[in-house]
C-alpha positions as CSV (number, residue, x, y, z in Angstrom):
1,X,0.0,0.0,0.0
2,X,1.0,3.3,-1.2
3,X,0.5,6.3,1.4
4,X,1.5,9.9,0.4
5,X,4.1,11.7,2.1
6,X,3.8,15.6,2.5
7,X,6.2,18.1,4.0
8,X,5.0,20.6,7.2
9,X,4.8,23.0,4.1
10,X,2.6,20.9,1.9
11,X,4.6,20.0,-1.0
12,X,4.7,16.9,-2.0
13,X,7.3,14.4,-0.8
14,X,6.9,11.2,-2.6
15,X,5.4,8.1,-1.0
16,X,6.2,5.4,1.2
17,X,5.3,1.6,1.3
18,X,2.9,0.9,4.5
19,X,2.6,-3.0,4.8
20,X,-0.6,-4.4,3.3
21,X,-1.6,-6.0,6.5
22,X,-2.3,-2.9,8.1
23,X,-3.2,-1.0,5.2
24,X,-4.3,-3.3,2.5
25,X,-7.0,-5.5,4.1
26,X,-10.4,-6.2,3.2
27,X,-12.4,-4.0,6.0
28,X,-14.3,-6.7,8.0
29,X,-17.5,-4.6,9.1
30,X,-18.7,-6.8,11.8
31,X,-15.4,-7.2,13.9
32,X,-14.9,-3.4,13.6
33,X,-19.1,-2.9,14.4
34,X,-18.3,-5.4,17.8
35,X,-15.1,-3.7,18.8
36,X,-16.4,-0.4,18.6
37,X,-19.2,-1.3,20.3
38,X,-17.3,-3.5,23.2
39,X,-15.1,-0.1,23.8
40,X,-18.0,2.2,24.0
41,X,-19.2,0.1,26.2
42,X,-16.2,-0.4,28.4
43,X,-16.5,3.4,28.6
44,X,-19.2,3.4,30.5
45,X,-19.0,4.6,34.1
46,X,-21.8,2.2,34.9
47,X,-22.4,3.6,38.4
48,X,-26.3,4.4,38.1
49,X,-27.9,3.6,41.1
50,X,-31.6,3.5,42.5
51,X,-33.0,2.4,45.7
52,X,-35.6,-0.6,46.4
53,X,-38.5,0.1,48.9
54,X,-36.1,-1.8,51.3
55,X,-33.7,1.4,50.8
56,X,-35.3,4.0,50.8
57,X,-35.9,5.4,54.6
58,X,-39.2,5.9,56.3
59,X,-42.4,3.6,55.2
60,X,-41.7,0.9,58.4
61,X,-45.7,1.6,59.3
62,X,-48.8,0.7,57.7
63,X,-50.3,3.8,56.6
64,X,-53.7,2.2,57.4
65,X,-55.4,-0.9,58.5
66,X,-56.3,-4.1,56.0
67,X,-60.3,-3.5,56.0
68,X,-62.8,-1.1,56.7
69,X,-61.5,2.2,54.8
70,X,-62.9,1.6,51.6
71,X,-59.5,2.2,50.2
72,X,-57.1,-0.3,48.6
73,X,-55.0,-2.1,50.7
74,X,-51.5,-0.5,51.1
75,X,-48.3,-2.1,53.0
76,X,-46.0,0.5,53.3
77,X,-45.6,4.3,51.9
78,X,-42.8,3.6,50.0
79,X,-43.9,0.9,47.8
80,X,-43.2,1.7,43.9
81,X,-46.6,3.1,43.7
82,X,-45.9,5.9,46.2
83,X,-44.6,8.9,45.1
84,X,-41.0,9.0,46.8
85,X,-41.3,5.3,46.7
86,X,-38.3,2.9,45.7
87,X,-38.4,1.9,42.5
88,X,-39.0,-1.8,41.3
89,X,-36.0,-3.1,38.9
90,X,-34.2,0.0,38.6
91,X,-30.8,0.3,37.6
92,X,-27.8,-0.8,39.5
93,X,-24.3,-0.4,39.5
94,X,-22.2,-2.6,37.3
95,X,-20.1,-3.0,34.6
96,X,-20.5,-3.0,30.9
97,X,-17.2,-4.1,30.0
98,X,-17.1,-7.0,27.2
99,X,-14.4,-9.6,26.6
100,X,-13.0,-9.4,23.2
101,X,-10.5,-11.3,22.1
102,X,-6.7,-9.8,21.1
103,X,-6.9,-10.8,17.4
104,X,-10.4,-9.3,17.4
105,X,-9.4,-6.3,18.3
106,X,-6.3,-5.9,16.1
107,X,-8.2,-7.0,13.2
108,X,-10.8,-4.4,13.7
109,X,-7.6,-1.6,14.3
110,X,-6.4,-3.1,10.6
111,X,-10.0,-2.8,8.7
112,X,-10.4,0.3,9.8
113,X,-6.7,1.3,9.1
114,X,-7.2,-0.1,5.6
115,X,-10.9,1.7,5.4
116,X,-9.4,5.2,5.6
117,X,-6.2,4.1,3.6
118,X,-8.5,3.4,0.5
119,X,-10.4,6.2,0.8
120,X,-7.0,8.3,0.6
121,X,-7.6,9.8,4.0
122,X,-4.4,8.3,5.8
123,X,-1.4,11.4,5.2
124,X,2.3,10.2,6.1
125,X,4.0,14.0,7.2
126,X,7.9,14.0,6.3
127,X,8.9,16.3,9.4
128,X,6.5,18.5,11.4
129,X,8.7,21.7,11.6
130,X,7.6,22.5,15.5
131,X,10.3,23.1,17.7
132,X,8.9,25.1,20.3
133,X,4.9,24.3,21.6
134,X,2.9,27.1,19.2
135,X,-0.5,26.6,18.4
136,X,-0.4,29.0,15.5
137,X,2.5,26.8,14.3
138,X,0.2,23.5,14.4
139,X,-3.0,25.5,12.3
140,X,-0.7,26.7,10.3
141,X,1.0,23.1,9.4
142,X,-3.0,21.7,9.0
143,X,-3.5,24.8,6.6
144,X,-0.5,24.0,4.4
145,X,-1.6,20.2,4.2
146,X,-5.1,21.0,3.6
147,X,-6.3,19.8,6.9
148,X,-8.3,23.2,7.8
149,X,-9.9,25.5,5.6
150,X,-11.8,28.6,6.2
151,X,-15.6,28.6,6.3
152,X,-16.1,24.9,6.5
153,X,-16.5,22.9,9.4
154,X,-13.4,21.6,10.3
155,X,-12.2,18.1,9.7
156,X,-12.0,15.3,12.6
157,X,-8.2,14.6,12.6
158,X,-6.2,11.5,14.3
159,X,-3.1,12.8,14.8
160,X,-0.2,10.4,15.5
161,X,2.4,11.5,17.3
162,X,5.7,10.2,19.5
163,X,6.1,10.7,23.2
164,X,9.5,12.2,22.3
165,X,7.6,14.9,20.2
166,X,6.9,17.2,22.8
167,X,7.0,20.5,21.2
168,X,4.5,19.0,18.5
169,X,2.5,17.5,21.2
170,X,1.7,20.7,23.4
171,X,1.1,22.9,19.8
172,X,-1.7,20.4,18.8
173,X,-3.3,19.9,22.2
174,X,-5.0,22.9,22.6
175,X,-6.9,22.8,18.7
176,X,-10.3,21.3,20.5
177,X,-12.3,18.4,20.7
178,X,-12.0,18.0,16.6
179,X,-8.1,17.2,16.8
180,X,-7.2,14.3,18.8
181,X,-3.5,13.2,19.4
182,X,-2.4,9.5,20.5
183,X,0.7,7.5,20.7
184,X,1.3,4.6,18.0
185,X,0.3,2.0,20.4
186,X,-2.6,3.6,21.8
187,X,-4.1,3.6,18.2
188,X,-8.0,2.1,18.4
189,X,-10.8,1.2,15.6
190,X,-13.1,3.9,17.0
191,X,-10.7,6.8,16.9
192,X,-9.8,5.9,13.7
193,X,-13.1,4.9,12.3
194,X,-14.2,8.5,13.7
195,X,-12.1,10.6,12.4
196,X,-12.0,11.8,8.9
197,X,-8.2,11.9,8.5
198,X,-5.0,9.8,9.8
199,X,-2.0,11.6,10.0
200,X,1.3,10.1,10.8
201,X,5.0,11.1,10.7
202,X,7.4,9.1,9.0
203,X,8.7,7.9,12.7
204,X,5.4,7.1,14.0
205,X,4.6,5.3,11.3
206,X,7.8,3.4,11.2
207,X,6.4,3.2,15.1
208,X,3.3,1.8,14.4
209,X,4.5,-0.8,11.7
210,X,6.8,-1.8,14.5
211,X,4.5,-2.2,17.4
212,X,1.5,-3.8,15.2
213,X,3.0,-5.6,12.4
214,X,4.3,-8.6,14.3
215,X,0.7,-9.4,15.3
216,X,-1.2,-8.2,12.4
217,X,-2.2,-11.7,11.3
218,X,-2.5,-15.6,12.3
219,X,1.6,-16.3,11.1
220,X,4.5,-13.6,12.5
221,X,5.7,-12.3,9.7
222,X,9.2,-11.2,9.4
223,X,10.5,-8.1,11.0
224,X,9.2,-5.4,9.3
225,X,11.7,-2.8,7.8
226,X,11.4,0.7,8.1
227,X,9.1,2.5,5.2
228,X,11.5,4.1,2.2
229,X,9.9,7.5,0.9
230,X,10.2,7.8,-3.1
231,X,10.9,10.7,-4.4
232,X,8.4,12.5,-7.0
233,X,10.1,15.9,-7.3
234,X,8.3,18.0,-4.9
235,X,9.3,20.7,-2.7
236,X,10.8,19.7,0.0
């Protein structure tokens, strides 16, 4: 699979060969639909509560004998037909978390990978440029790649980045909820299936080839090597 390469500037800086089993796959819908769904739910905080008629204080009399009134029988004030009763089969605490398995999970990563790679949405940036944490720096690299444009809504972005990139971290950080940075091994199906663009750097890309390659599929393959960028004649 062929991924363009761009510099900080824009220009074009060639290509570079991304290994077909993270890029080149046949999108499995359902393991990406279950995934998704098993981290949403994991999300969850899960700590609804409600209390029973045992629970909830007060209600230890009867609020009037068996016969005679005329009115229906009643046990306790705070049945679930009282207002300020407790309420029958209401919520509990608990967990939503699902068990997937591992090779689920990177398979979904790899169809979704391969979903945005065929749609042309996954960039490959040569070199960010950012030496010092700027965010006028980071809009204006996302304005020279085409990332952001004026008068339209702006584009959900995955931004890849390495935990040694720390100027480049703290200029993207403060861009909003519609810009999301994570390492190459905290890379997901959901963020990725999200967002409208995936954009490496040529380390973390090396970086995520590394850390996901050797389990991509069933067999190891070999050690992957580190992606070559071809040339086409572009600005660098």
């Amino acid at each position: 699979m062929k991924l363009d390469v761009k510099t900080a500037a824009g220009a074009a800086k060639g290509s570079t060969d991304a290994p077909d089993e993270l890029f080149g796959i046949e999108p499995n819908v359902a393991v990406m639909h279950q995934v998704v769904t098993a981290q949403l739910a994991a999300a969850r905080a899960g700590t609804h509560s409600t209390k029973t008629r045992a629970e909830v204080a007060g209600g230890g009399a009867k609020p009037w004998r068996q016969k005679g009134t005329g009115r229906a029988r009643q046990g306790s004030i705070r049945a679930p037909q009282w207002r300020g009763g407790g309420i029958a089969h209401g919520p509990k605490p608990r967990s939503y978390r699902q068990r997937t398995p591992k090779k689920m999970i990177r398979l979904a990563l790899r169809s979704a990978l391969s979903d945005r790679a065929s749609e042309g949405k996954v960039l490959v940036v040569d070199d960010w440029g950012i030496t010092e944490p700027r965010t006028k720096d980071a809009l204006a690299v996302l304005g020279a790649l085409g990332l952001r444009e004026a008068g339209e809504r702006d584009a959900r972005l995955l931004v890849v980045v390495d935990n040694t990139e720390e100027a480049v971290w703290k200029s993207f950080r403060n861009l909003g909820d519609r810009v999301k940075l994570v390492l190459p091994r905290e890379l997901n199906a959901y963020d990725v299936l999200v967002s409208d663009w995936v954009v490496f750097s040529t380390a973390t890309l090396d970086a995520t080839v590394r850390h996901f390659g050797a389990a991509a599929g069933d067999e190891t393959p070999e050690t992957p090597e580190t992606p070559e960028v071809t040339e086409t004649g572009g600005d660098e």
